[in-house]
N, C-alpha and C positions, 0 to 999 in steps of 0.2 A: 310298060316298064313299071314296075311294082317301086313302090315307096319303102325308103328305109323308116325301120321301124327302131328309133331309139329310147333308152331309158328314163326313168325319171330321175332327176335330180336333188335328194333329200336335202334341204336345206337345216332342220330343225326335227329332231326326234325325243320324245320326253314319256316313260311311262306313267301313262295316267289314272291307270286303277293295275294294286299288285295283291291276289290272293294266291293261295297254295295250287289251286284248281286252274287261276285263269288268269293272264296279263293281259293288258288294252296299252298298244301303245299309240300317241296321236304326232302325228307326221307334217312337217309342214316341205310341201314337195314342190318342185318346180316342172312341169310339164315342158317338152320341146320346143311348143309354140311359145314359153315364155311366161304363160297362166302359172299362179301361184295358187296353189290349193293349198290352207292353214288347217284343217282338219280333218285330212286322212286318216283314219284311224283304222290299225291293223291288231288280230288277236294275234299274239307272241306264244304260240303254243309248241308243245315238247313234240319229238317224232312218233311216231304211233309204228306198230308192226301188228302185220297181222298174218294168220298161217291156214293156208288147206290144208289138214290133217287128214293121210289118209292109211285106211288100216290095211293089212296083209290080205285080208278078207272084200277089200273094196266097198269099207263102209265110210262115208265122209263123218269126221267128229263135228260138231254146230252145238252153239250153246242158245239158250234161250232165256231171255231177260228183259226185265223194264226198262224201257228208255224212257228219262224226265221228259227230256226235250219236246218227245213227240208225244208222252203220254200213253207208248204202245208197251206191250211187250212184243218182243220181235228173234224174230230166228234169224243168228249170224252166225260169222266164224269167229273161233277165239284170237283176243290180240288184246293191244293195250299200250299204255303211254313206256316208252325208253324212257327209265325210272335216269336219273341226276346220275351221272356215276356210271354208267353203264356204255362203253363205247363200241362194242358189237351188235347192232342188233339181231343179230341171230340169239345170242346168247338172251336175248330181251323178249326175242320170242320163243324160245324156248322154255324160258321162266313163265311169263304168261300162256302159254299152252299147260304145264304144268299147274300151276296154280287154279286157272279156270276151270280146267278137265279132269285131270290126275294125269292125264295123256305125255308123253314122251317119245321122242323121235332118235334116232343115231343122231341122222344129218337132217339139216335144213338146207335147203334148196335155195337161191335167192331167184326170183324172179324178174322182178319191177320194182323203180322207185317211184312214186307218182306223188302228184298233190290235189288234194280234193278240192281247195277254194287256196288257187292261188291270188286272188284278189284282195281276201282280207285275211289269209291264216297264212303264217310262215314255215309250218311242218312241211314235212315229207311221210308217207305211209310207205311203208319195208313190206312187199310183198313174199309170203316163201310156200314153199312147199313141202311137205312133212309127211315121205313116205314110212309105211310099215308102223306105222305108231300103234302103242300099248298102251292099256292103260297098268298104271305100276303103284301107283295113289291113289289115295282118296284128295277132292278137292281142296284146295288151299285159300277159299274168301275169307274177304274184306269181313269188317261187321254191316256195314251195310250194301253185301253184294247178297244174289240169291240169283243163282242158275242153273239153271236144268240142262243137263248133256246130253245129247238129241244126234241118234248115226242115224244116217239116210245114203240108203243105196246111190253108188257115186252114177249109175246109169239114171235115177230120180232128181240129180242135183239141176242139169240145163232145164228139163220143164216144171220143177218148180221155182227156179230163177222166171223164168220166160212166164210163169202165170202168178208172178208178182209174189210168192210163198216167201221168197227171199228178198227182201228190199232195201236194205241198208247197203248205200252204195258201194262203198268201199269189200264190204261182200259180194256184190253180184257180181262187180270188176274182176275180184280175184275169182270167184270159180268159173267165171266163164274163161279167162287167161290161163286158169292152173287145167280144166277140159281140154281149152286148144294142147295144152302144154303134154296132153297124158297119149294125147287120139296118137294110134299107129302114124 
């Protein structure tokens, strides 16, 4: 007989650090068995979307850029935070495909919604798919963005996921899902 598994019970939530980039909110929770934890602390962050762009030609669009966090530069797929104000995320990732690439699509595909650390972050990641895309633009960054737009045969995408080429997670999820999603 399997155990019910119930929620916690927030008793007290108060944001404890607020910048433009990053909220910290700290939780005081009540657990089933009764335990009070005072210092749960959760990141409050926006929805993220992110897109397999793929071209007419069956070239996969990938950008390439520094990551602070890890200190790498790293080959992913284009996406980015669902700006304030934005309540489609299609249309969120379409903008950020746009912008990162110059790339454009007709339709966006939605695939999955997923969460990468539902333990401490309260987003969701908008997974889509972006057939037939063009590029129509030149790039639209940030002042301190710098990315290089990088096609890779869509038959080269599973083994260099599988030999770690690709390793940002939220990327390897989606091109292995958008693979399954394409195969006859």
């Amino acid at each position: 007989m399997s155990k019910e598994i119930r929620p916690w019970k927030t008793l007290h939530s108060e944001l404890v650090f607020e910048h433009r980039w990053y909220r910290l909110r700290r939780d005081t929770v009540e657990l089933p068995t009764g335990q009070v934890l005072d210092d749960y602390f959760v990141s409050v962050r926006p929805n993220v979307v992110l897109t397999f762009p793929l071209t007419a030609d069956n070239q996969v669009v990938f950008v390439r850029q520094y990551k602070h966090g890890l200190g790498q530069v790293l080959l992913e797929l284009p996406g980015g935070v669902i700006d304030e104000g934005e309540i489609v995320p299609a249309d969120a990732a379409r903008r950020e495909l746009l912008e990162e690439t110059g790339y454009t699509a007709d339709a966006l595909e939605p695939l999955l919604q997923v969460s990468d650390n539902p333990t401490k972050d309260t987003n969701l990641i908008h997974y889509f798919l972006a057939r037939n895309v063009r590029q129509v633009a030149a790039q639209a960054l940030d002042e301190t963005e710098a990315i290089e737009v990088v096609t890779i045969p869509l038959d080269r995408v599973e083994e260099m996921v599988l030999r770690g080429d690709i390793r940002v997670a939220g990327s390897v999820a989606l091109c292995l899902l958008a693979l399954r999603h394409l195969r006859p």
